[in-house]
C-alpha positions as CSV (number, residue, x, y, z in Angstrom):
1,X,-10.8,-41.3,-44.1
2,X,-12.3,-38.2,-45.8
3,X,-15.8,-37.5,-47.3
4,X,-18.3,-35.1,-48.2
5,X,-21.7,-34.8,-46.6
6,X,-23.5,-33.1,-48.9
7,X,-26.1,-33.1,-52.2
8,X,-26.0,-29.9,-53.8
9,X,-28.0,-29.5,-57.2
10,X,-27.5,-27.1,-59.9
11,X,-24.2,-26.5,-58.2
12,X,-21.4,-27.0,-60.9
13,X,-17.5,-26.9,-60.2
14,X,-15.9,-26.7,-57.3
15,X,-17.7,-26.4,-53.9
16,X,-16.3,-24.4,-51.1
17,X,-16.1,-26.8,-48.0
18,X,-14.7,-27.1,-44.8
19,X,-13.5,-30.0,-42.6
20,X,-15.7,-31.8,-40.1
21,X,-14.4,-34.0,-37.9
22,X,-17.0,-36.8,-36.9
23,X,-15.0,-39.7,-34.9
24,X,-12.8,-41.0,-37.1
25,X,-13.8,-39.4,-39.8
26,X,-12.9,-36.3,-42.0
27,X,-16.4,-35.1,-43.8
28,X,-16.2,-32.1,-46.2
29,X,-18.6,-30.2,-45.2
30,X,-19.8,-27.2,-47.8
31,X,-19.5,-23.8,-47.4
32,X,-22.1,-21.5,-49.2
33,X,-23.2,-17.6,-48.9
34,X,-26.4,-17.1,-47.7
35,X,-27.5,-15.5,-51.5
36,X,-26.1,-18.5,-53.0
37,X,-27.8,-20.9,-50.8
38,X,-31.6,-19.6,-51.0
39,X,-30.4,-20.0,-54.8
40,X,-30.1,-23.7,-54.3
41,X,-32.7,-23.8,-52.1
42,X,-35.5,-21.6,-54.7
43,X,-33.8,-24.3,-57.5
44,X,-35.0,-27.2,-55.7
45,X,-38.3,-25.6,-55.1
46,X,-38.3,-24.9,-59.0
47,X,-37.8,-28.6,-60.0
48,X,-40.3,-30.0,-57.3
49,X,-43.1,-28.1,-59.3
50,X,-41.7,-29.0,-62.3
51,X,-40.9,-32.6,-61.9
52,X,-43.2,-33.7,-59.1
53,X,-46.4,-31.8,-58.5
54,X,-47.1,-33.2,-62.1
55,X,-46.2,-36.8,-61.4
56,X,-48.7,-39.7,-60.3
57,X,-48.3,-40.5,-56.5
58,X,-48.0,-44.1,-57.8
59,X,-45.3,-43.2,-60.4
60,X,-43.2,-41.9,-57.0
61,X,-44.1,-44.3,-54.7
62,X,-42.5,-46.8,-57.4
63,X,-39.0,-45.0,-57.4
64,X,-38.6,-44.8,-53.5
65,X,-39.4,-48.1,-53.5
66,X,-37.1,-49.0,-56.0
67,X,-34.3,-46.7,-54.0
68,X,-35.6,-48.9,-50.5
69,X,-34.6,-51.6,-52.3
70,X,-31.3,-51.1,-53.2
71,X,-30.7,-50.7,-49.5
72,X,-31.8,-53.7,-48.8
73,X,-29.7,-56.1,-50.8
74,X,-26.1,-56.4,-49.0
75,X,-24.1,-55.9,-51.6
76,X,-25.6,-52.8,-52.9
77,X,-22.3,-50.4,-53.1
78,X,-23.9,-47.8,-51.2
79,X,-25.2,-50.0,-48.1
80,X,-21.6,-51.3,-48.6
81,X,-20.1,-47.6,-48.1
82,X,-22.8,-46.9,-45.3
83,X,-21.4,-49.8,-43.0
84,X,-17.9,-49.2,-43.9
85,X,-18.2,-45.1,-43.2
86,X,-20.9,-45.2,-40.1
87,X,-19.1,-46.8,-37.5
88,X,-16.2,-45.0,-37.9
89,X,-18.2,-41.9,-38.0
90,X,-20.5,-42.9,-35.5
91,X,-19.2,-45.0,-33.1
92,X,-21.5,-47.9,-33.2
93,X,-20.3,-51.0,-33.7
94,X,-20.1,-52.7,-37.6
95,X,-22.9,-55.1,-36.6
96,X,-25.4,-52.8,-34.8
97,X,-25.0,-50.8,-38.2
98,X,-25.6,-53.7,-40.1
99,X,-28.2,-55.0,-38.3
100,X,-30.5,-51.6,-37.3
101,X,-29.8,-49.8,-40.5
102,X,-32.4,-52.5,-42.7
103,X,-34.5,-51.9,-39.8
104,X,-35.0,-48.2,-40.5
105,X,-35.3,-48.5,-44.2
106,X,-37.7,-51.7,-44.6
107,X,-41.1,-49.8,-43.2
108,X,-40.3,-47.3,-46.6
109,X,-41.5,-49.7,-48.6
110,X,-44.3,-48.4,-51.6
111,X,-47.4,-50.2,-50.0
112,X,-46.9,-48.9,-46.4
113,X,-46.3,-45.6,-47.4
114,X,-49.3,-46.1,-49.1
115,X,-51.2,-47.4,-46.3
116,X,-49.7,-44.8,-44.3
117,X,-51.3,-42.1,-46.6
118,X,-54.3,-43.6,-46.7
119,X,-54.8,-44.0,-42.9
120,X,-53.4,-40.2,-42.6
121,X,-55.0,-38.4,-45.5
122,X,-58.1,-41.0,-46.1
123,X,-57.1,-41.9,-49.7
124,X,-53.2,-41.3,-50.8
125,X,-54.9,-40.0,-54.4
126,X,-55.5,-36.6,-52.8
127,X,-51.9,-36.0,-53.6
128,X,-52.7,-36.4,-57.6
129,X,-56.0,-33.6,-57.6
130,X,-59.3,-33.2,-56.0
131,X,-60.5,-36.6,-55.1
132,X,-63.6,-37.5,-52.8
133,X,-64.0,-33.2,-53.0
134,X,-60.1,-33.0,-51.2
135,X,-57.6,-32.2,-52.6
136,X,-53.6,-32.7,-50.0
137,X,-50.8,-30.8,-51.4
138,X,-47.5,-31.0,-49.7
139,X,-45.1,-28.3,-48.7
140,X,-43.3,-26.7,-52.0
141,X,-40.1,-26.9,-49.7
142,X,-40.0,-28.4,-46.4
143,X,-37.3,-28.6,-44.2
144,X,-35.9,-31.6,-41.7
145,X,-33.4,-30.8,-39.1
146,X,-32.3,-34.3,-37.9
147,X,-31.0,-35.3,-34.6
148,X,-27.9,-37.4,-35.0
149,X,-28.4,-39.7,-32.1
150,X,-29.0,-42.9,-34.5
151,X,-27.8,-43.0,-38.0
152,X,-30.1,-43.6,-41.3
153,X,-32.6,-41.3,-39.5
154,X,-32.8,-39.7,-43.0
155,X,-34.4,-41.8,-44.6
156,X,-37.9,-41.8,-43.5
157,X,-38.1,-38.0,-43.6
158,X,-36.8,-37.5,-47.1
159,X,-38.5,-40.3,-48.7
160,X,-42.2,-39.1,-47.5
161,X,-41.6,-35.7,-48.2
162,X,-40.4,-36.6,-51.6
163,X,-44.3,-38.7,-52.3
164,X,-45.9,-35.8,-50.9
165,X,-44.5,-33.8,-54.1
166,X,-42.1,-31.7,-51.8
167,X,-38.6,-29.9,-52.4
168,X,-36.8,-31.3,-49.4
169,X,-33.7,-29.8,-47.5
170,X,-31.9,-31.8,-45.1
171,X,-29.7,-30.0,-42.2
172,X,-27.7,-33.2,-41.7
173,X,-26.5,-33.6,-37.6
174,X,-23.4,-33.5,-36.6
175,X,-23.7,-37.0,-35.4
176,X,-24.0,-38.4,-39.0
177,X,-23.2,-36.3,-42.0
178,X,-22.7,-39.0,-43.8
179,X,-26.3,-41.2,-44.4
180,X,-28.3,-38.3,-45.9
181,X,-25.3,-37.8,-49.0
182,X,-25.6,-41.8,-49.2
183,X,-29.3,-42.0,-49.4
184,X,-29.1,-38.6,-52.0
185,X,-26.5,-40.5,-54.3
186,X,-29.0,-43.4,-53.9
187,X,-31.9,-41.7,-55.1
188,X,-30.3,-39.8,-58.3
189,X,-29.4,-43.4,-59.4
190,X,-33.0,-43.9,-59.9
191,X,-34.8,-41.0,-60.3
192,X,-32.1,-38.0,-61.4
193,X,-35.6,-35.5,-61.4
194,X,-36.3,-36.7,-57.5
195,X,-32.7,-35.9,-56.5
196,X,-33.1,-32.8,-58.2
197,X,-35.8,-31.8,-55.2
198,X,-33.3,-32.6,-52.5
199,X,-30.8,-30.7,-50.8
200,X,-28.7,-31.8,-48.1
201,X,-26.3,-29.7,-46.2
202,X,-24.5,-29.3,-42.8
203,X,-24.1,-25.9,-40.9
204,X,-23.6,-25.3,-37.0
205,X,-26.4,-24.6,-35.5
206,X,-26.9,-20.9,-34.9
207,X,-24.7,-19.6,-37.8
208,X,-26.4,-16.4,-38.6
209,X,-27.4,-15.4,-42.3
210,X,-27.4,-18.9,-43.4
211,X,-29.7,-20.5,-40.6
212,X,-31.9,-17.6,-41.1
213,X,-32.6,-18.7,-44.9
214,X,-32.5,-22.5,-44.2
215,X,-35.4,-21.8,-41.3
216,X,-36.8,-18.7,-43.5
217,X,-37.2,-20.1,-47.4
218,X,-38.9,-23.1,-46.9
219,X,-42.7,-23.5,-46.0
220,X,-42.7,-26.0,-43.0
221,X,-39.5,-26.5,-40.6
222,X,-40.0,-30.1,-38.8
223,X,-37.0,-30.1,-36.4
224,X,-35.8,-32.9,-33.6
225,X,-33.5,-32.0,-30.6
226,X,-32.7,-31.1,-27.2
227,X,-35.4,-29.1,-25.6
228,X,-33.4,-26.5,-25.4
229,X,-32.3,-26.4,-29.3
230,X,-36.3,-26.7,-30.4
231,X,-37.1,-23.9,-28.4
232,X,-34.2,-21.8,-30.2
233,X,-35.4,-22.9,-33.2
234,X,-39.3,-21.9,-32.8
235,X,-38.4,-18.8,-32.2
236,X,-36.1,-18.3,-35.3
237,X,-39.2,-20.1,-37.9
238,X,-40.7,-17.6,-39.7
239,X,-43.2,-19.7,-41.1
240,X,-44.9,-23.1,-39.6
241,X,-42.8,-25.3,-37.3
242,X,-43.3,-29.1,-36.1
243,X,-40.5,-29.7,-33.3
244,X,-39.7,-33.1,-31.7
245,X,-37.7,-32.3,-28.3
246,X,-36.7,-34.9,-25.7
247,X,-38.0,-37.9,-25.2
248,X,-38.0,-41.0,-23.3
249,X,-39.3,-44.8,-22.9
250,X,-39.6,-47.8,-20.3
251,X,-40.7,-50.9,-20.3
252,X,-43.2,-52.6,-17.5
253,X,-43.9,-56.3,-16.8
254,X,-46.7,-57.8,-14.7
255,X,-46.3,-60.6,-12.5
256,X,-48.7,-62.8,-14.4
257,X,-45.6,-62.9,-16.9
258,X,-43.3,-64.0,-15.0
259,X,-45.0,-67.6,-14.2
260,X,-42.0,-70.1,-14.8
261,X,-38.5,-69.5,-15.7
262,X,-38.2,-70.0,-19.2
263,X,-41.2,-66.8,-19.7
264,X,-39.0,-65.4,-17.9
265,X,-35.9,-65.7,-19.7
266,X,-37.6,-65.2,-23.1
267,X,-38.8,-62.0,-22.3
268,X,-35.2,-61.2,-20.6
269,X,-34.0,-61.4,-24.2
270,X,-36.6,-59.3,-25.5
271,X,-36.2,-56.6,-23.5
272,X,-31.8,-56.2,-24.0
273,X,-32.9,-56.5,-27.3
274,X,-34.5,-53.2,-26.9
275,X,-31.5,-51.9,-24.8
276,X,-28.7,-53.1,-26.7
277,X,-30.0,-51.9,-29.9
278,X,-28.7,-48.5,-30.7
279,X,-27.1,-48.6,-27.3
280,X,-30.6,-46.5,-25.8
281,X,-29.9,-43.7,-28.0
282,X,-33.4,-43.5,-29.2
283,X,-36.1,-42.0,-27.9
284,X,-37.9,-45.3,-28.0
285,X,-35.1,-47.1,-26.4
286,X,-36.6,-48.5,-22.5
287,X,-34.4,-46.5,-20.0
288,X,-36.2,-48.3,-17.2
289,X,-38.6,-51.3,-16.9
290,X,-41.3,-51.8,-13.7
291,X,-41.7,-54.7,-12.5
292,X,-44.5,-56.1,-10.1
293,X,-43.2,-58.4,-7.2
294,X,-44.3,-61.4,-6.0
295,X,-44.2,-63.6,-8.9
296,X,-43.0,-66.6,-9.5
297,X,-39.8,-65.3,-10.7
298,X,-39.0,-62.2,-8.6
299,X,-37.6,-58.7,-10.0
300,X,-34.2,-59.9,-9.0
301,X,-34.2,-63.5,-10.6
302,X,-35.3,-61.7,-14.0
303,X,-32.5,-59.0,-13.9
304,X,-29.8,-61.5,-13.3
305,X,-31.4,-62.9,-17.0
306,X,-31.6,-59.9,-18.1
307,X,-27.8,-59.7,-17.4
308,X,-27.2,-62.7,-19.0
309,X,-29.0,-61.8,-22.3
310,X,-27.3,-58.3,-22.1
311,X,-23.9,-60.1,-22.0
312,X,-24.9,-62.4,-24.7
313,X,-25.6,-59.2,-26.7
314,X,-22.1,-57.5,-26.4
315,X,-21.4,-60.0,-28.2
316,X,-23.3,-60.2,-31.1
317,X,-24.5,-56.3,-31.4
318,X,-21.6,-55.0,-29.6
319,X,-21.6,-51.5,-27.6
320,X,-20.8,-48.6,-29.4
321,X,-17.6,-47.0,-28.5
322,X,-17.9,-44.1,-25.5
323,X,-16.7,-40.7,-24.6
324,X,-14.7,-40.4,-21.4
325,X,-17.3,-38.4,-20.4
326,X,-19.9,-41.1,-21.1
327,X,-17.6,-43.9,-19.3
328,X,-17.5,-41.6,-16.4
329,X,-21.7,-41.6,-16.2
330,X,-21.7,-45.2,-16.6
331,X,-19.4,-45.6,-13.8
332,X,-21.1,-42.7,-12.0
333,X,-24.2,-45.2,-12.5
334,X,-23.0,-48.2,-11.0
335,X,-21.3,-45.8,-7.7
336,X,-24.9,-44.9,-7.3
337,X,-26.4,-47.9,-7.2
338,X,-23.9,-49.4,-5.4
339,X,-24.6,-46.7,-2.5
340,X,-28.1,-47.9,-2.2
341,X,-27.1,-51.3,-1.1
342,X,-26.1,-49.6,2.0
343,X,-29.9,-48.0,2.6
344,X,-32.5,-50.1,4.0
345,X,-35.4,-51.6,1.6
346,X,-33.2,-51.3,-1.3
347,X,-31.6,-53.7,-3.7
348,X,-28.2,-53.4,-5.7
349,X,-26.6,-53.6,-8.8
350,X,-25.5,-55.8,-11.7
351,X,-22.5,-54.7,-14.2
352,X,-20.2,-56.5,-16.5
353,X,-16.9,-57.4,-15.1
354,X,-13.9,-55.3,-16.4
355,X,-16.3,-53.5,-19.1
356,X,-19.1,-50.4,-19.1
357,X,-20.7,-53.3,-21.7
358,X,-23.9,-52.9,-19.7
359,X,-25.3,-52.2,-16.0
360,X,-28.1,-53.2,-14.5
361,X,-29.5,-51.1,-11.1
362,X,-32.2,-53.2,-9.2
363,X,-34.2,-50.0,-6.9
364,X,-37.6,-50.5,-5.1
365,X,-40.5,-47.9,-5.9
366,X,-41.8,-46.0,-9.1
367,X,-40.1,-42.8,-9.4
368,X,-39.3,-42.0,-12.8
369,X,-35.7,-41.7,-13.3
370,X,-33.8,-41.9,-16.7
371,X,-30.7,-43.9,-17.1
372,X,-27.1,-42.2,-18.7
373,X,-28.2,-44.7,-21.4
374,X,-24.9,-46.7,-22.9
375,X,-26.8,-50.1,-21.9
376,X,-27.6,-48.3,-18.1
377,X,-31.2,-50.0,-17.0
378,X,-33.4,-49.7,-14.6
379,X,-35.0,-52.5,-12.8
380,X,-37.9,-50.8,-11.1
381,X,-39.6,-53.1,-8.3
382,X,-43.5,-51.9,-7.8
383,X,-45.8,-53.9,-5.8
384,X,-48.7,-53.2,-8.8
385,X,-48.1,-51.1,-12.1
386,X,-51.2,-48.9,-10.9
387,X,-48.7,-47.1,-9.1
388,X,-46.9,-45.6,-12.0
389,X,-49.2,-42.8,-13.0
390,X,-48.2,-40.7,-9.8
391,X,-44.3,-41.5,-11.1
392,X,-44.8,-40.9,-14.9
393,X,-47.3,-38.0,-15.1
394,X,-44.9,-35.4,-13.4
395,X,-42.5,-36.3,-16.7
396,X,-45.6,-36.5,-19.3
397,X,-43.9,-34.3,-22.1
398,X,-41.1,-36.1,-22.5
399,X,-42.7,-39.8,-22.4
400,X,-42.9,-41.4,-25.7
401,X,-43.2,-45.5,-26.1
402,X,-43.8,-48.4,-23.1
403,X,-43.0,-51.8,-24.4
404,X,-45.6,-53.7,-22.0
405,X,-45.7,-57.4,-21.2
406,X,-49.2,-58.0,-19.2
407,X,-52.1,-60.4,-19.5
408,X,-54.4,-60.1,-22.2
409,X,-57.3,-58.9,-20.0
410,X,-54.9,-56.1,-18.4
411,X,-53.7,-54.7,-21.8
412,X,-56.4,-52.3,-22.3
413,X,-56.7,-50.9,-19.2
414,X,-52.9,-50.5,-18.8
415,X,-52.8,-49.0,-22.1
416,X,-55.8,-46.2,-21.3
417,X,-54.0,-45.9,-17.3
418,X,-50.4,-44.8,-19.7
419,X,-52.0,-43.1,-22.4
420,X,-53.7,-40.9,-19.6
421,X,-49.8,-40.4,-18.3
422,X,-48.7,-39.2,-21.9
423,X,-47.3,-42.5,-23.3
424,X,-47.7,-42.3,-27.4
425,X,-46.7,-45.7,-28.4
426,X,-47.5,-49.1,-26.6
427,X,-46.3,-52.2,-27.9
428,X,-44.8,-55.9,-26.7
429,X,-41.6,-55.9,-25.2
430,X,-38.6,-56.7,-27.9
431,X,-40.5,-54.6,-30.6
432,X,-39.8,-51.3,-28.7
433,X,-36.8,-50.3,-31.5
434,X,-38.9,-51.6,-34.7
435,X,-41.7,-49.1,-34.7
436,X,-44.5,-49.1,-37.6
437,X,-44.8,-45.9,-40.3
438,X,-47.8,-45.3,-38.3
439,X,-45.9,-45.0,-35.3
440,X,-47.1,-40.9,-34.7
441,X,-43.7,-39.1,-32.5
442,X,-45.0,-37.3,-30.0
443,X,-48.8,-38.3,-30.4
444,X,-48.7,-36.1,-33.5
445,X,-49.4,-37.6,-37.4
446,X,-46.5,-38.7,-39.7
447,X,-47.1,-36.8,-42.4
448,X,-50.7,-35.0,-42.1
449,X,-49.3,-32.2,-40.2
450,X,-46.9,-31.7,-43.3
451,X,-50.1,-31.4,-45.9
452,X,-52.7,-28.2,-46.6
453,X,-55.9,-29.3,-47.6
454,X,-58.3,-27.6,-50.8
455,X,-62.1,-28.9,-49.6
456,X,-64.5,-28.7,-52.8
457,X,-68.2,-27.8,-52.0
458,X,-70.8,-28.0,-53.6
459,X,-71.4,-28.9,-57.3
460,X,-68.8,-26.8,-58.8
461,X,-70.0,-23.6,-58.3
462,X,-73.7,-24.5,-59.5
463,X,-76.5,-22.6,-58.3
């Protein structure tokens, strides 16, 4: 299968492109000249003034929401292509697409982006003039380099940057180069003037002259990666840069929760919910989860449900297809826990027969340690979840989300004792992978650290 994965506008006749292979399929990717491309790039920036700075914030909101949408019925063509093209592309499974892609696309709706705007820049009519004596104006370009670790990721990034009356380019990853020339397509249906403000393009990272005017031109660069790849990239940004590196999430359970079997079970399924969905590729998927001891149910009871929900899973959100390196870690996994049978104190492991479906290592103590991720968990055995700020603060830059399952009266002091360690985002096991808009990566705003603010003073000048 061949496509292109790219949304070029003002571009006529033929394209120059190359081939990309991504899995199983062939994506055209194009090939521009560095003059030619801060062309496209200064066009976009052209129609964004002209068709969207004049625009009510309403009169936007109402065309994403129509593009959302679409999305969300299943037999829009485009949703259609999307879980034909992904999986191949991707390597998740037909009905994890199905499933997670809705679950990306649904928080884009017009009245919580308007509620986001409204808890971020106090009233979302700051975007339409001076309002209150403040007056927000987005970026006239801003520029999203996307991580291709979970496809869709497109969508929120494009969308907001599009209400906030910003050009937008898109470096699409090499992971999916496919959604972001769906979700362009999608938009031009609706709204041909909004497309016009979008650009969406693939290059390898590092390619000289035309990095340097896709990190140059625009006015903000917000960027997601490896450590090592933001730190490149800060140093390349001529102008303001927002970089997400790597990031990581657990889960933890008291004892209290644990009471009788069937709590215990239910949360089981909660939490390979989390795992199983987008195969821990996320930086909000739990690559460990602490559990107190001497419950009713012990650590070792709930992992063998957590086994049994995690086999119930591979069935109906099956794993995404693996590298040989990524077999090898997986197995590489289950040799080291199996190892740790052999030491004193310690527990074991639990795999699936004949597959790398899912594993399961059972270890005493709190030290932080990330899984391989491919369905690789944790189950951490602590005698009380006080002891996990000595484990977690050591790793405090690259925590992002628990998913926490305590009593009531606990919550709060749990959630101060993680959000001392670095933890961003708290919430109930089994909503870990079905964040809010709110939801602020990295402790940092959605969109506010996009926005410039104009403060009037005064009476107008009046003396």
């Amino acid at each position: 299968m061949r496509v292109h994965s790219y949304h070029l506008p003002g571009i006529e006749g033929h394209i120059p492109s190359e081939p990309l292979r991504c899995g199983a399929v062939e994506v055209e990717v194009p090939r521009l000249g560095p003059d030619q491309f801060r062309s496209l790039l200064d066009r976009a920036r052209a129609a964004a003034l002209q068709h969207l700075r004049r625009r009510p914030v309403d009169e936007i909101l109402a065309a994403v929401d129509c593009v959302v949408a679409n999305w969300l019925r299943p037999d829009y063509h485009l949703r259609q292509q999307a879980e034909e093209i992904l999986p191949l592309a991707t390597g998740f499974s037909p009905e994890s697409v199905r499933h997670g892609l809705p679950l990306l696309l649904e928080p884009l709706r017009a009245a919580k982006i308007r509620a986001l705007l409204d808890a971020e820049l106090g009233d979302y009519r700051v975007l339409d003039g001076t309002y209150g004596g403040r007056h927000a104006t987005g970026p006239s370009l801003i520029a999203h380099v996307l991580s291709g670790n979970i496809p869709g990721l497109a969508a929120a990034p494009v969308l907001l940057s599009l209400v906030l009356k910003s050009a937008v380019l898109i470096k699409s990853a090499a992971g999916d180069p496919v959604f972001p020339a769906l979700l362009a397509t999608s938009i031009r249906e609706v709204d041909p003037d909004l497309a016009r403000c979008l650009v969406v393009a693939y290059w390898r990272g590092g390619e000289g002259e035309f990095e340097e005017a896709a990190l140059s031109v625009p006015d903000v660069v917000v960027a997601s990666g490896s450590d090592a790849a933001i730190a490149a990239m800060a140093a390349r940004v001529r102008t303001r840069f927002i970089g997400h590196g790597h990031k990581s999430s657990f889960a933890a359970i008291g004892r209290e929760c644990l009471s009788d079997r069937n709590a215990a079970i239910r949360l089981a399924h909660s939490l390979a919910y989390d795992v199983c969905l987008w195969d821990q590729q996320g930086c909000l998927s739990p690559q460990l989860c602490y559990i107190e001891d001497a419950g009713h149910v012990t650590p070792a009871a709930f992992a063998a449900h957590l086994a049994e929900a995690l086999s119930g899973y591979a069935a109906e959100l099956p794993p995404r297809q693996l590298s040989f390196d990524e077999q090898a870690q997986v197995l590489r996994f289950r040799q080291e826990a199996e190892w740790r049978q052999d030491t004193p104190g310690t527990t074991g492991l639990l795999a699936s027969p004949g597959s790398t479906d899912w594993s399961i290592s059972i270890e005493k103590g709190a030290e932080f340690v990330p899984s391989c991720l491919n369905r690789c968990m944790r189950i951490k055995v602590v005698t009380d979840l006080s002891e996990l700020p000595a484990a977690l603060v050591p790793h405090r830059r690259h925590l992002e989300a628990a998913g926490i399952a305590v009593a009531p009266a606990r919550l709060a002091s749990l959630s101060t004792l993680l959000g001392s360690c670095g933890v961003h985002r708290i919430c109930p096991i089994g909503e870990m992978q079905r964040p809010p808009l709110s939801w602020r990566q990295g402790g940092r705003p959605r969109v506010a650290d996009w926005v410039e603010w104009t403060v009037t003073e005064g009476r107008g000048g009046r003396v």
